[in-house]
VEXTIVO-54574 format. One line per field, with one value per residue (C-alpha): x, y, z. Coordinates in pm, whole numbers, plus 32768, in hexadecimal, padded with zeros to 4 digits. Layout:
// VEXTIVO-54574
X <- [X:...]
Y <- [Y:...]
Z <- [Z:...]
END
This chain:
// VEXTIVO-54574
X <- [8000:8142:81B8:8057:8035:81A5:811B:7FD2:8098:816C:804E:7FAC:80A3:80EF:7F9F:7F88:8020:8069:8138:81F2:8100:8224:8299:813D:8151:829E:8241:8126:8200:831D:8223:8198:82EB:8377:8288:816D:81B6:8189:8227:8371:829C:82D6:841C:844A:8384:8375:82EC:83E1:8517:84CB:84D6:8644:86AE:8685:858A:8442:8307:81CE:8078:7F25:7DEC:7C8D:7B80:7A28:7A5E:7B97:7B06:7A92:7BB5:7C7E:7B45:7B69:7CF2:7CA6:7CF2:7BF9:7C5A:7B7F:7B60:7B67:7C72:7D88:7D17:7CD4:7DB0:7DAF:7D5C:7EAE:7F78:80C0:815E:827C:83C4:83B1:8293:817B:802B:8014:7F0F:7E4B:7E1D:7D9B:7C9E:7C2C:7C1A:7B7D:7AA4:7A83:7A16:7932:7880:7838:77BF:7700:7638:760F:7590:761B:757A:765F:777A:7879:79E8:7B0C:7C47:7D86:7E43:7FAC:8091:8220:82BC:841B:851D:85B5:848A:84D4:862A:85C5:84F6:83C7:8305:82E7:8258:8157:80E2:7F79:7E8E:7D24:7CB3:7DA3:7CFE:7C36:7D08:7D12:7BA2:7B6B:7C36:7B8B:7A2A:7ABD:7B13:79E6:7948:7A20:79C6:7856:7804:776F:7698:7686:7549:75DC:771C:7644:7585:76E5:7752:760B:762F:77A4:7764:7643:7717:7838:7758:7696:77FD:789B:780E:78B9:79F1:7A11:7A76:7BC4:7C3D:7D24:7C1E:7B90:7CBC:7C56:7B1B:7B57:7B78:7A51:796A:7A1A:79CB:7860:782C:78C9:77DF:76A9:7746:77FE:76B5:769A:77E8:7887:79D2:79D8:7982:7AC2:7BA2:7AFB:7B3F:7C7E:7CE3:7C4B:7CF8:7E28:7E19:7DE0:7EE2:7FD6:7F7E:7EFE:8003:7F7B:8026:7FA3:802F:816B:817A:8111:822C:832B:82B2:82E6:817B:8093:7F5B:7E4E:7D49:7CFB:7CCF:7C0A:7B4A:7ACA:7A6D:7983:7930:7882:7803:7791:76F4:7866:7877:776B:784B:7963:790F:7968:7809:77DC:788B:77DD:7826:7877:79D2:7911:78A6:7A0E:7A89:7958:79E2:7B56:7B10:7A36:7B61:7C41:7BBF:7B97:7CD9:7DB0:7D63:7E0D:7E91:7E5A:7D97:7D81:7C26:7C63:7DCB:7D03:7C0D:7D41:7DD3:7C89:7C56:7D9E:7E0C:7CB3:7CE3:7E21:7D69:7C49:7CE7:7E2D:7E12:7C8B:7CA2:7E07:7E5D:7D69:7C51:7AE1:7A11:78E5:77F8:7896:77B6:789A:7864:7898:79E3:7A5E:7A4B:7AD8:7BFF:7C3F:7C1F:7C29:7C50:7B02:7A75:7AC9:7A59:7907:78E7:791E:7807:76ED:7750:767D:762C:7720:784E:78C1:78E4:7A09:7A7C:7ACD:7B80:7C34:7CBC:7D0B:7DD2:7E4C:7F4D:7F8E:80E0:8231:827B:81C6:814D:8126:810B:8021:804E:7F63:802B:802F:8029:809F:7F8A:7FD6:7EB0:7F9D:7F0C:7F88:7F50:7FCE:7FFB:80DC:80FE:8289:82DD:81C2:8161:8027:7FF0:7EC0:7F20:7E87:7F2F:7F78:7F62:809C:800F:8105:80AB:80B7:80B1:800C:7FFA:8057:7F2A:7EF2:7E45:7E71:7E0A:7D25:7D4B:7BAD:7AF2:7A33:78B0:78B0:776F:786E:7974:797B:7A43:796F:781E:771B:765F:76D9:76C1:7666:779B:7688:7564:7455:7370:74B5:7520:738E:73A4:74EE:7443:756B:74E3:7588:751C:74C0:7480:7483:73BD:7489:7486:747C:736F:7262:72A8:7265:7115:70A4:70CB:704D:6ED5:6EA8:6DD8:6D45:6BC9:6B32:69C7:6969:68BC:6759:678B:6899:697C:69D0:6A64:6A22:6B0E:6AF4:6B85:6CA2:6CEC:6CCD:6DC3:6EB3:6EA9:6ED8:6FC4:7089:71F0:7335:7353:7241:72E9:73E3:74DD:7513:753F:73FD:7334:73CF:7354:7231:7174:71E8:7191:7111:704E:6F98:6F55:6EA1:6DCB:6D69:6D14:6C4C:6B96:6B34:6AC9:69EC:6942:68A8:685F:678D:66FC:677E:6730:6837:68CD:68EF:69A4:6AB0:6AF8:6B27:6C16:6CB6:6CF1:6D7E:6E77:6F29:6F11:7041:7112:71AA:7210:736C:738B:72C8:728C:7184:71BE:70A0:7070:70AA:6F1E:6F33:708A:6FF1:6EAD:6F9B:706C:6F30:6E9E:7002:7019:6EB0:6F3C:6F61:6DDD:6D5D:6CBA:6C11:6BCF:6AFF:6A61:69AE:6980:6A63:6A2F:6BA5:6B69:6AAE:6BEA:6CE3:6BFF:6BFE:6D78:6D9A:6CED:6D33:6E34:6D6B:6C87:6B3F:6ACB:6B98:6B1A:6A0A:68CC:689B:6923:683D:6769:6848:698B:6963:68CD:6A26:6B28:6A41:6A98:6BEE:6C5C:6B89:6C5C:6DB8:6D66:6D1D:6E76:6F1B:6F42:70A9:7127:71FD:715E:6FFB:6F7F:6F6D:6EB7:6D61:6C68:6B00:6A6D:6B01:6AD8:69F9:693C:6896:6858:69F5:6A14:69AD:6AEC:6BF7:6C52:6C48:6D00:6E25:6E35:6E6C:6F5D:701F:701E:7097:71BE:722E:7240:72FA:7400:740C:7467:7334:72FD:7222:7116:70F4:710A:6FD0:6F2E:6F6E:6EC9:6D5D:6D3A:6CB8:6B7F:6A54:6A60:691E]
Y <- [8000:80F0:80DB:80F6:8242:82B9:82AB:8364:845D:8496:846C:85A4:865E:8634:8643:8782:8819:86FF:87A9:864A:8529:842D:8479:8429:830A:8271:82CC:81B3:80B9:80DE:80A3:7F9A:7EDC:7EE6:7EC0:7DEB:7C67:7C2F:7D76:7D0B:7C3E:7DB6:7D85:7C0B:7B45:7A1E:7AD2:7BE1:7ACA:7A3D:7B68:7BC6:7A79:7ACC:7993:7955:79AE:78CD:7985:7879:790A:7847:783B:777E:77DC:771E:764E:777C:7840:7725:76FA:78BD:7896:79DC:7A42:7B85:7C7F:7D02:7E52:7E88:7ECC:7E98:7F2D:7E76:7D53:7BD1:7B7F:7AA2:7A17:799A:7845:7858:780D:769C:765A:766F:7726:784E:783F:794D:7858:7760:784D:788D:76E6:767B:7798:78CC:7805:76DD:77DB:78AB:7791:7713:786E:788D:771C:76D8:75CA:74EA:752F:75E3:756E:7623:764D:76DA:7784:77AD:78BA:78C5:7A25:7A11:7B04:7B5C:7C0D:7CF4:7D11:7D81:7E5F:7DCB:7D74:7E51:7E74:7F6F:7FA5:8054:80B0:80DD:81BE:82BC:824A:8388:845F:838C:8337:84D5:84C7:8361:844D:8573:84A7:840C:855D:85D9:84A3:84E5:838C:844B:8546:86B8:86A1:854C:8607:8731:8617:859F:86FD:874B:85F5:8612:875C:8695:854C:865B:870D:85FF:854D:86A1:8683:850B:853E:8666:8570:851A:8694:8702:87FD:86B7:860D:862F:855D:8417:82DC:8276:836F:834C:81B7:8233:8329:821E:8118:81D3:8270:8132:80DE:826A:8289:8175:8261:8249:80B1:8091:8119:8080:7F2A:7F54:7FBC:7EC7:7DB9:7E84:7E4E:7CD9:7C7D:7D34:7CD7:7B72:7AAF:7925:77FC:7828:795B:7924:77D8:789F:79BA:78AC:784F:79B9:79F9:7AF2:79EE:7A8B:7938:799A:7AE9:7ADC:7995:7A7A:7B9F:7A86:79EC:7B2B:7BB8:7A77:7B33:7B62:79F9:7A56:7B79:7C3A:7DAB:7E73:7F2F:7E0E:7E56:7EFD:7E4D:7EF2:7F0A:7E35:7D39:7D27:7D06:7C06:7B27:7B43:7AEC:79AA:7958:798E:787C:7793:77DC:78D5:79DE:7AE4:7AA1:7B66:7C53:7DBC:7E47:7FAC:7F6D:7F0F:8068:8140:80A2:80C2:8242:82B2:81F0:8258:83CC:8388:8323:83F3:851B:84E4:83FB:8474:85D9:862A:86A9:87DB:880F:883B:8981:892B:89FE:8A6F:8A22:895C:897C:8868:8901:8963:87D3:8763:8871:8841:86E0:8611:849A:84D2:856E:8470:834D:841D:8439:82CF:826A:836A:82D6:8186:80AB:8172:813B:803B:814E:821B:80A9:8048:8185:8196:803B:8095:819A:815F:8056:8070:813E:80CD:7F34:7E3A:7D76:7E18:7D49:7E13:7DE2:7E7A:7FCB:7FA9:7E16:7CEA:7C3E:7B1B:7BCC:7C33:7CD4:7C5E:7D55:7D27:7DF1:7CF8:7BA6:7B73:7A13:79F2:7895:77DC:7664:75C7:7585:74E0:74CC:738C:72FF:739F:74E5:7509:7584:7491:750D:745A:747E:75E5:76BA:7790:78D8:7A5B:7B62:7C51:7DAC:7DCE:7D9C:7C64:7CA0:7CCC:7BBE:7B14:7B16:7A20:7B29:7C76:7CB8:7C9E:7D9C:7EC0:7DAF:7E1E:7E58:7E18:7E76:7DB2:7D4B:7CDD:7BD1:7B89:7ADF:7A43:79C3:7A55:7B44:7BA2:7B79:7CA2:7DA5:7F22:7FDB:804B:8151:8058:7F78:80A5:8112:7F97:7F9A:80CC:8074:7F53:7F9F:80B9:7F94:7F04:7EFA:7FAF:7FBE:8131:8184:8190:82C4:83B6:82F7:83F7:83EA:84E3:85D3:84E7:83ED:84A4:8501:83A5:830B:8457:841A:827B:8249:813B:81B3:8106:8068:7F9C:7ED2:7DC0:7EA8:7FF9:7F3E:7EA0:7F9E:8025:7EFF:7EC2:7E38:7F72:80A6:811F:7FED:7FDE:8156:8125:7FD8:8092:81AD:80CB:8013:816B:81E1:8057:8093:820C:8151:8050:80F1:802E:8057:8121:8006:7F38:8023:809D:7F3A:7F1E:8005:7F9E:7E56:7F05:7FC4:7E8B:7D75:7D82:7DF6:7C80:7C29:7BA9:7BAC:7C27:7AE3:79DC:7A01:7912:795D:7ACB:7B2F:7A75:7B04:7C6C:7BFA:7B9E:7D02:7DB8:7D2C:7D38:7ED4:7F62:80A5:817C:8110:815C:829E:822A:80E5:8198:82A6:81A5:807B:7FB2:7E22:7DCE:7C42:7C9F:7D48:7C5A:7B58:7C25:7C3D:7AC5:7A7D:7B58:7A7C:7928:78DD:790D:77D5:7779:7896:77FE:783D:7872:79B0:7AFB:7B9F:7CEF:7C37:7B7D:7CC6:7D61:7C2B:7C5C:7DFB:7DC4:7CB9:7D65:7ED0:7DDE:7D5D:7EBA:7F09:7DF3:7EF5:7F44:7DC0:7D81:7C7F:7C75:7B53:7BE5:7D18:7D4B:7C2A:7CE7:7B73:7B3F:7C8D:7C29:7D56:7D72:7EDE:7F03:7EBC:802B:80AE:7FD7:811B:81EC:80DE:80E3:8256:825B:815A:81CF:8359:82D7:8206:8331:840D:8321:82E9:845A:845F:84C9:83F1:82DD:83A1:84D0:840C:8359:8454:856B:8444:84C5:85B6:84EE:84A4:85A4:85D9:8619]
Z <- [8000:804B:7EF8:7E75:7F5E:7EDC:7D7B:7DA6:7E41:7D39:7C24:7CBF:7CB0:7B61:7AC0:7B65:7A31:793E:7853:77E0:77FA:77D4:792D:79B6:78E2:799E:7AE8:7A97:79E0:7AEB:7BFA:7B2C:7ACF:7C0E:7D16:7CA5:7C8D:7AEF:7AB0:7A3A:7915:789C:7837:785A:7787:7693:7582:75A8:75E0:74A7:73E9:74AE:744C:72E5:72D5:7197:7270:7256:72BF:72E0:7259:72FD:7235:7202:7065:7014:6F07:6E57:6E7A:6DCF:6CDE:6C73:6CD0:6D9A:6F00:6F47:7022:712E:7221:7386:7485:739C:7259:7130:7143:7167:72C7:7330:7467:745E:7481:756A:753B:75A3:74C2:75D6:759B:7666:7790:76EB:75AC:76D5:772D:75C3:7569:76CB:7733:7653:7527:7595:7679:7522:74A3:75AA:75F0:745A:7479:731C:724C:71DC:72EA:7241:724A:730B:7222:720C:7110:715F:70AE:70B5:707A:703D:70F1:6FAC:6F95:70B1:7032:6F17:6F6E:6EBE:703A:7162:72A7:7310:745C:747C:757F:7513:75FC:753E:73F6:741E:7347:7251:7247:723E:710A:707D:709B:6FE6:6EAE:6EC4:6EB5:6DB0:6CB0:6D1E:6DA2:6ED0:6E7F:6EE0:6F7D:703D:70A5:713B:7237:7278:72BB:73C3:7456:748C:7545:75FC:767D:76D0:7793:784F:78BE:7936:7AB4:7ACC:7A18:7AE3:7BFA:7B26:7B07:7BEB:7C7D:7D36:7DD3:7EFF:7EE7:7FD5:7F31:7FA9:7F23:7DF1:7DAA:7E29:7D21:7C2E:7C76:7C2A:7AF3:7A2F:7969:78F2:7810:7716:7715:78C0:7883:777D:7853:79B6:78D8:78BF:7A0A:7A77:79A7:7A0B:7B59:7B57:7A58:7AE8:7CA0:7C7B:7D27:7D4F:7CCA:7B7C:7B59:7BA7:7AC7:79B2:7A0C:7A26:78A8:7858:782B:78E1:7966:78A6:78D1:7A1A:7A00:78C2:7973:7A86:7973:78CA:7A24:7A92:7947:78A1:7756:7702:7644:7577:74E1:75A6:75E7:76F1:76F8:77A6:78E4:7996:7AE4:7C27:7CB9:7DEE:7D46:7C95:7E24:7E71:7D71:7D9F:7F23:7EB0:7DD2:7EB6:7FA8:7E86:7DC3:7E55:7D19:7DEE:7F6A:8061:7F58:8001:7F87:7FE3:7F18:7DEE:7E38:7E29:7CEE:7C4B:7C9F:7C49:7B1E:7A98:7AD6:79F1:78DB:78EE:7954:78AF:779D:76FC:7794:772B:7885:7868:795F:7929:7984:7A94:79C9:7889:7749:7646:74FA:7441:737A:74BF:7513:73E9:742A:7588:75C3:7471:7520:75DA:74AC:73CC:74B5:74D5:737B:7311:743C:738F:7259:72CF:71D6:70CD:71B2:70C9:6FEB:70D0:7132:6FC6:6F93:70BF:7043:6ED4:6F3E:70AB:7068:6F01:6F06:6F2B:6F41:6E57:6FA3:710D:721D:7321:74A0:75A7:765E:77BC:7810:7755:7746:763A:754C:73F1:72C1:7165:7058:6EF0:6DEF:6D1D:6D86:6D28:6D9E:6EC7:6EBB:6F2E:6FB6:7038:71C9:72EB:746F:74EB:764A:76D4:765B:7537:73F8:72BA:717D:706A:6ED7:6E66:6DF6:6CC5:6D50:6D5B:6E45:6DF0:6EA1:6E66:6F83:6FC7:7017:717D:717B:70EE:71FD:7318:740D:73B9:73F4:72FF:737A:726B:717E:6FEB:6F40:6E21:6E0E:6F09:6DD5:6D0F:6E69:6E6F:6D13:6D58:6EC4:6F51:7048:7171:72D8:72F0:71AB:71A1:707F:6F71:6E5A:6D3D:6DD3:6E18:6CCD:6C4E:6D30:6CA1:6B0B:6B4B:6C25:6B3D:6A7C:6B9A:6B80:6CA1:6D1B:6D3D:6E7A:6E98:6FB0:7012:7106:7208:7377:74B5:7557:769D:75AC:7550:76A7:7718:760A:765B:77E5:779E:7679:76C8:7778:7710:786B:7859:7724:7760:76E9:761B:74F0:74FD:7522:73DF:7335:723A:736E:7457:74A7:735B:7338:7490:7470:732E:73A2:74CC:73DE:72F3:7420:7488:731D:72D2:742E:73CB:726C:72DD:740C:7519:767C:7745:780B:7700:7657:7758:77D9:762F:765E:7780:76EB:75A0:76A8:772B:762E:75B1:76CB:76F7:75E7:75AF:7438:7314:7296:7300:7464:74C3:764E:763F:7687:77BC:7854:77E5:788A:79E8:79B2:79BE:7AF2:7BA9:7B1D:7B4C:7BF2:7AAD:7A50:7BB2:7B04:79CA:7A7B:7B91:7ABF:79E5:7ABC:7A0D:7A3C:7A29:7A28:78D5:7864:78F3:783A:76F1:76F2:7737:7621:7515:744F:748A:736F:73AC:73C0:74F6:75BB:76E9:76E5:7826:7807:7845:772D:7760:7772:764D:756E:7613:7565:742D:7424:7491:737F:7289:72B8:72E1:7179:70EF:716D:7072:6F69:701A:6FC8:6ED7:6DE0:6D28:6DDE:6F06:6ECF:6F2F:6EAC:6ECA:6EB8:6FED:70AF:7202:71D6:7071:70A7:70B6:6F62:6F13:6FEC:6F17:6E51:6F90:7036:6F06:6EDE:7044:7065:6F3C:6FC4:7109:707F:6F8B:70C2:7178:708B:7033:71D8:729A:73D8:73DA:748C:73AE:729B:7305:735B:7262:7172:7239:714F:7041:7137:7181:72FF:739C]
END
């Protein structure tokens, strides 16, 4: 803890007035090399031996695809932490795997396949690639040491290019430009806590504050991630550990088994948004592990709680804020952002950018690690953590085998492969290690035909485009009476709009079955009820229903039990409906009920059920199928023959000029809400 206390001292002082970064920088690593039990793995390691002994590397990539990669003889590239490379770890020097390819082959992989439930299993393979020192003699291979929380600045620059050869629009770039100065705006009061203005907070009010706050900020949650990984690569000091330091190797299974452990969503696609745990519950589970494993002895909570505040006020207020202080209650334009702190306005940017973030990733790629050497070989900054990049821009005399590991743990390698490596980016929906939640690289309707939709699928430009040539000769039914809505109903669907936090996770409730989508069926369950007449409580437990069907749902494919884990939410989170709920006498069994039921066919529904609640299910899966206007192949659009509620078949062109007004707005960077809304005033209001 002294040593600990020496540095903090020292950081402070520093950061004060940060006029050389680099220094702040080495008062970490020294602290870091010298006085944590894996920090000599700094200097002394395998990977870095071999290369000092002048000796042909071999990096393993894992993947569930090796058949077709030998089948296209190419080796995509994908994004992430390390750019857009080939996701490697190293063999060491006596022709082991390293533990983090363990990790990958016995825990990381079957678990993605096991929470993807694949049909037929896929296989696990290996392909093994030798690099030759002569190419690092030659100058023809490299290394290249990143950090992506400093990818800022380079995704600032990524967007600018992309606004220059006008793939993002002007009227896109000025909702960037308002949001930016939004997000800025709304994490001032916590990053405040980072500046040197707020050193003297205690410790403990700090990891308070940090608790409730994790959830609100993907750039806090990046760099939280990392610290935390930090700290337990660099302090775990069991028999494990040290085997693996003897080996030359940081032991990255068990810290990356107690990241998965906790956050179990992680096999299904690594992300950090994900990580949104609480520096207790890290300390819960390090003290269970401890009595079953030893993880950490004698493991010092309020050690870890120091670590965690300080090393994070270095890369929030160092690393994305450039040393330079924030104003309590100066307005920031967005230029001044952009000026004044370009990492944090670059990592900003490429989270508005949402389901276009491919977009600044792709860039970013192309032009990141394309200078100098043919191949870079790209190492994580701060820790060696066994995870290598490979990018190539020329292959040279990089060779390929088919490998497996054998029961001593020793690599074999098998027949020599014919393949190249692409520098494109694979589809993330693609990509067993990202995920799949910014999936459509293509176009949605383009991976609907191919029946290679992703997990979870964000609207595009291209599809909405598709969806709108192609219903322009759809043959509606014109209405037999204005269809118009109330000013109570507008004030109802305003107050009630489903919030992000009530989704799984942001990304879902950016979906086609998210926000946008729940707004509108609660907005068409509201419109069908004043159409037909219905009685009041009928149509407020309608929408009700429409509010929360979808708010379980783990994928946007056919996620068969998602009405009734919706239907358990809902009666577990009644607090936000107390209001409407009261004001109208709302039965909530008949809405429970009505979300149960929503996605079972009809004729599995009881009949036991009540006259109202089974008039609600009809209303509610009759305004979820006028939504289907949004999906991304002709099959599944609206089927009048099949609407519940005959009458509704007078709303379908309502229901698709809404839906495609909505969708535009989105994608031209509105919010979800006043998308939605703003789309009201194609309706008479009474």
């Amino acid at each position: 803890m002294d040593k600990l206390l020496d540095l903090v001292g020292k950081y402070k002082i520093a950061s004060i007035a940060p006029a050389n970064q680099g220094a702040i920088e080495s008062l970490w690593k020294e602290y870091m090399m010298k006085d944590t039990p894996m920090g000599c793995l700094f200097s002394h390691n395998d990977f870095k031996s071999q290369l000092d002994d002048k000796k042909n590397l071999i990096l393993l990539h894992a993947s569930l695809n090796v058949e077709e990669i030998k089948r296209d003889k190419t080796l995509f590239s994908s994004g992430g932490g390390l750019g857009g490379v080939v996701y490697c770890t190293p063999v060491n020097s006596d022709g082991s795997a390293h533990n983090l390819t363990g990790f990958i082959l016995n825990e990381e992989l079957p678990g993605f396949i096991s929470h993807r439930n694949s049909q037929p299993h896929p296989n696990i393979g290996l392909v093994a690639i030798e690099i030759p020192f002569s190419l690092f003699k030659s100058k023809a291979c490299s290394l290249a040491e990143i950090s992506y929380i400093e990818f800022g600045k380079e995704y600032l620059n990524s967007y600018d290019r992309l606004l220059r050869k006008g793939k993002i629009s002007s009227l896109k770039n000025e909702s960037v430009l308002k949001s930016l100065e939004k997000e800025f705006k709304g994490l001032i009061p916590f990053i405040r806590l980072f500046c040197p203005s707020m050193y003297e907070v205690p410790t403990e009010t700090f990891i308070h504050l940090l608790e409730k706050n994790i959830p609100k900020s993907e750039m806090i949650l990046n760099c939280y991630f990392e610290t935390v990984l930090e700290y337990f690569y660099l302090h775990q000091n069991d028999e494990n550990a040290f085997f693996a330091k003897n080996r030359g190797e940081l032991n990255n299974y068990s810290v990356k088994k107690m990241i998965f452990d906790i956050v179990p969503g992680l096999y299904d696609g690594f992300s950090t948004r994900k990580f949104k745990v609480k520096p207790s519950d890290l300390v819960d589970y390090v003290k269970r592990a401890n009595k079953r494993s030893r993880f950490i002895k004698k493991f010092d909570s309020d050690h870890f709680y120091l670590y965690l505040r300080w090393r994070l006020s270095y890369y929030i207020f160092v690393i994305m804020l450039g040393g330079i202080d924030i104003k309590k209650n100066h307005n920031y334009s967005s230029n001044e952002i952009i000026e004044k702190y370009p990492n944090l306005a670059g990592q900003l940017k490429y989270k508005i950018m949402q389901s276009d973030s491919h977009l600044i990733e792709a860039e970013f790629s192309k032009n990141f690690l394309s200078s100098g050497s043919d191949i870079k070989i790209v190492l994580y900054k701060n820790i060696p953590k066994g995870e290598l990049g490979l990018r190539v821009n020329k292959a040279n005399d990089i060779r390929f085998f088919e490998a497996h590991i054998n029961e001593d743990h020793k690599v074999i390698l098998g027949n020599q492969i014919d393949i190249n490596i692409s520098n494109k980016l694979i589809e993330p929906q693609n990509s067993v290690m990202r995920d799949p939640s910014y999936s459509n690289e293509r176009p949605l309707y383009i991976l609907a035909k191919s029946k290679s939709l992703g997990e979870l699928q964000i609207m595009d430009r291209e599809t909405l485009t598709w969806i709108e040539q192609r219903t322009k000769n759809y043959v509606f039914k014109p209405s037999s009476k204005l269809p118009f809505l109330f000013k109570e109903d507008i004030q109802i669907l305003e107050k009630y709009f489903p919030r992000k936090i009530w989704f799984l996770s942001k990304p879902h409730s950016e979906g086609i079955h998210g926000r946008r989508h729940i707004g509108r069926v609660s907005l068409f369950a509201l419109l069908l009820c004043n159409y037909i007449s219905t009685s009041a409580d009928i149509k407020y437990c309608a929408f009700l229903a429409s509010i929360v069907h979808d708010l379980r749902r783990l994928n946007d494919n056919k996620d068969i039990n998602h009405g009734d884990r919706s239907a358990k939410w809902l009666k577990e989170n009644l607090n936000p409906f107390r209001p409407i709920i009261n004001k109208f006498d709302i039965d909530i069994d008949d809405v429970a009920l009505a979300v149960k039921y929503h996605n079972i066919e009809s004729s599995q529904i009881p009949d036991s059920l009540t006259d109202n609640c089974m008039k609600t299910i009809s209303i509610l899966k009759t305004a979820d199928a006028l939504d289907r206007f949004r999906q991304p192949k002709e099959s599944w659009w609206p089927d009048a023959e099949k609407l519940l509620e005959p009458s509704a078949t007078e709303l379908i062109f309502l229901a698709r000029r809404i839906t495609l007004h909505s969708e535009n707005q989105y994608l031209n960077g509105i919010d979800a809400k006043t998308a939605v809304l703003d789309s009201t005033n194609f309706i008479k209001l009474m």
